[in-house]
C-alpha positions in Angstrom: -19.3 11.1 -24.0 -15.6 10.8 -23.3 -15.9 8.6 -19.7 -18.4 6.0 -22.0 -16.1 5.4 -24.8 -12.5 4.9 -21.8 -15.0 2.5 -20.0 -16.2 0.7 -22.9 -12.7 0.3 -23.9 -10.8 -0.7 -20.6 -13.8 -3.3 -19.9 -13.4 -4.9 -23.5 -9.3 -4.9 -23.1 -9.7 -6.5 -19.3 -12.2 -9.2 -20.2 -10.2 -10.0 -23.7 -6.7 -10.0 -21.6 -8.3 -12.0 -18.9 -9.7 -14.7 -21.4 -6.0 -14.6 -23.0 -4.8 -15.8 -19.5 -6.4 -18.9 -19.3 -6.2 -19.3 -23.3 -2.6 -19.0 -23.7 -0.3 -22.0 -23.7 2.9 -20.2 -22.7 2.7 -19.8 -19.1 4.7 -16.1 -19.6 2.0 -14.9 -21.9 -0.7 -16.1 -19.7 1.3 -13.4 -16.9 1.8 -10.9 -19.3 -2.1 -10.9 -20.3 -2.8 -11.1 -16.5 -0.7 -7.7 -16.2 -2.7 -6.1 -18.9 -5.7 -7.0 -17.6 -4.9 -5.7 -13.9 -4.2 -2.2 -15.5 -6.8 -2.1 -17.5 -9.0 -3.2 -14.2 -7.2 0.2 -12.9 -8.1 2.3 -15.5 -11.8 1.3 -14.7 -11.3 2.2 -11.5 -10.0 5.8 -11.9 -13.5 6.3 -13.9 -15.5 5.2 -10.9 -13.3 8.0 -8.8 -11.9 5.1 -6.7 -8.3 6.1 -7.2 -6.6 4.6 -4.3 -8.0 1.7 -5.5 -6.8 2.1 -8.8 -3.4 2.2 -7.0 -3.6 0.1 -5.3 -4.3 -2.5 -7.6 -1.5 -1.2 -9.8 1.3 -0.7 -7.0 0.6 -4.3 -5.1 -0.7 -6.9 -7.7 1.0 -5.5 -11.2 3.9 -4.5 -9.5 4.5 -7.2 -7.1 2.3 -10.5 -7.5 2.1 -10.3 -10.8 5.7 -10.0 -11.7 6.8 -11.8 -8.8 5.0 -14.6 -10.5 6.5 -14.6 -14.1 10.0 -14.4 -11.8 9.1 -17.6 -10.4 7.5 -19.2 -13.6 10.6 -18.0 -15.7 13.3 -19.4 -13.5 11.9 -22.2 -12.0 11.1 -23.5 -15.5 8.0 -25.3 -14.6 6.1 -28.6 -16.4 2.6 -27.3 -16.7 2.2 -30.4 -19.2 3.0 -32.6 -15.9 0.5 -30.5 -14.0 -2.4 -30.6 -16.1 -2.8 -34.0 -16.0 -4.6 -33.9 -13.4 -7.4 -31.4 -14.5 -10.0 -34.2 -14.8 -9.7 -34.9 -11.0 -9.9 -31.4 -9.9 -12.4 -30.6 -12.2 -15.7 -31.7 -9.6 -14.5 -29.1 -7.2 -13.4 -26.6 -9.5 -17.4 -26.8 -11.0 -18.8 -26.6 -7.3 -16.7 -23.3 -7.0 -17.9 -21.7 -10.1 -21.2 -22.9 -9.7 -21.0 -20.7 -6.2 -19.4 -17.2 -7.6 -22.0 -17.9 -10.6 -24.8 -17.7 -8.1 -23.5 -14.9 -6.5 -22.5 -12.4 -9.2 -25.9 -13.2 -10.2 -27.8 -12.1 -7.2 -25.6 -9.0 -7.1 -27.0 -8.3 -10.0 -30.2 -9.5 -9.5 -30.4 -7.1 -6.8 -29.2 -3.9 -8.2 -31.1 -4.5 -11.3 -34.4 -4.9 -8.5 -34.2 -2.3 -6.2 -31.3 0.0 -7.7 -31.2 1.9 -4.5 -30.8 -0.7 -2.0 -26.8 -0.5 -2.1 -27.0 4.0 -1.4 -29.3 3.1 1.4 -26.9 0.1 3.2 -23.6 2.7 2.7 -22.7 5.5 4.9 -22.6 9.0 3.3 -19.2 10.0 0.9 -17.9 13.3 2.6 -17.4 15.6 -0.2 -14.9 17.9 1.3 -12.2 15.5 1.2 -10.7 13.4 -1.6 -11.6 9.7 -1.9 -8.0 8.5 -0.8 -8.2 10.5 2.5 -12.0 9.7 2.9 -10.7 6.1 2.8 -7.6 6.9 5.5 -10.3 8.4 8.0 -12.4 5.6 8.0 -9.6 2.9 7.8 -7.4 3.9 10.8 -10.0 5.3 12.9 -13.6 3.1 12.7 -11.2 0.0 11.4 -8.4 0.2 12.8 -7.8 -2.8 14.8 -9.3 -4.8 11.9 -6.7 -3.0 10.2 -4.1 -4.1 12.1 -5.6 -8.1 12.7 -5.9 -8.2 8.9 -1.5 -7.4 8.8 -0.8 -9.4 11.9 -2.9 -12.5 9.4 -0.4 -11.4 6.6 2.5 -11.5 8.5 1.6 -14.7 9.8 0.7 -16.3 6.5 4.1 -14.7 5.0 6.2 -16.3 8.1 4.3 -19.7 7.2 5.6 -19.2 3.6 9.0 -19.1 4.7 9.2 -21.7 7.0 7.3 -24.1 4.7 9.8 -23.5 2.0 13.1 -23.3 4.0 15.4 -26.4 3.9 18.4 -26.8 5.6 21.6 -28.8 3.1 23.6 -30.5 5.6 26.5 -30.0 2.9 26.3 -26.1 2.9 29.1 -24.3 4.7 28.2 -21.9 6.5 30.4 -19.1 8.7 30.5 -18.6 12.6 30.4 -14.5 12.9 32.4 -15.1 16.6 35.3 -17.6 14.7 35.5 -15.1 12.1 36.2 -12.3 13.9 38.9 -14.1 16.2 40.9 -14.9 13.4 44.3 -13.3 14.1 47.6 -13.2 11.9 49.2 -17.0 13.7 45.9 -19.0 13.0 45.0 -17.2 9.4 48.3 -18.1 7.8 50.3 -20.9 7.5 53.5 -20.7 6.1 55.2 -23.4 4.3 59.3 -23.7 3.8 59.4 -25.7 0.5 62.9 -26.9 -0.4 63.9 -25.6 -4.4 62.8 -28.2 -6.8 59.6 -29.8 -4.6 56.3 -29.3 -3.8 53.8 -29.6 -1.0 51.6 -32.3 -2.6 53.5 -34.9 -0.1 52.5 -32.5 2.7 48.7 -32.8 1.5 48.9 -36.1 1.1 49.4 -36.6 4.7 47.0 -34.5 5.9 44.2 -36.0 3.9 45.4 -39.9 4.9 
């Protein structure tokens, strides 16, 4: 009676908070709800005994993407009234794509509403003398491993891309030469100036900068 009631209230919290994402105007709230509605995603996975997922989700997208994001939207100080003015035009493709997860979600559940035993037969058996997160080790960096690895070498690529993309090089920054620095010695780091009593050096500087 318990696991009904926590699932009927973590799926009514995610789909409210993930309605509140694309309903709120402020683009922090709109993070904030997208936060709530990752955990709440979490909480229904711990109830399906997927806990590494449940982790998963929690430890990359809540505690990296998603705050990384309201970082970036916070400081950056972004015109989303400048960038929803071109909904209308994006709008075509944007229905073609929905259209397509539509159709899918419904034959996933066309399917497992038809023949409710077609995904037990399609899966390999769950050992039961292990937990689910070392279950999910075995087959991960055994059976997968070198899609394992592909799938981090196509991170690492994408997260170098990123980088480079956004990198730009101001002619007017100064920037320090490890080898000068560390040849500086006590005749090149200091100059010293004998000023007479009663003047100062701005002739001197005047002279240098004519």
């Amino acid at each position: 009676m318990i696991a009904p009631l926590f699932f009927y209230i973590f799926a009514s919290l995610c789909i409210a908070s993930a309605f509140m994402v694309i309903a709120s105007k402020n683009a922090v709230h709109s993070v904030l709800f997208l936060i709530l509605a990752f955990v709440n995603a979490s909480g229904l996975f711990v109830l399906l005994g997927a806990e590494f997922v449940a982790m998963i989700l929690v430890v990359v997208y809540v505690g990296a993407v998603a705050v990384l994001f309201l970082f970036v939207v916070m400081m950056l100080d972004v015109d989303f009234t400048e960038l929803r003015e071109g909904f209308l035009q994006y709008l075509p493709i944007g229905a073609v794509v929905g259209c397509i997860l539509l159709a899918e979600l419904l034959l996933v559940v066309g399917a497992w509403t038809i023949a409710p035993t077609m995904p037990q037969s399609i899966t390999t058996p769950i050992p039961t003398d292990v937990s689910n997160t070392m279950a999910l080790g075995l087959v991960l960096y055994t059976k997968y491993v070198y899609y394992f690895q592909l799938a981090g070498l196509v991170l690492l690529v994408a997260m170098i891309g990123a980088i480079v993309l956004t990198l730009q090089h101001r002619q007017s920054a100064k920037r320090q030469i490890a080898s000068v620095q560390n040849a500086r010695n006590k005749a090149t780091a200091i100059e010293i100036k004998q000023v007479p009593s009663g003047q100062g050096i701005k002739e001197d500087i005047e002279e240098k900068v004519s």
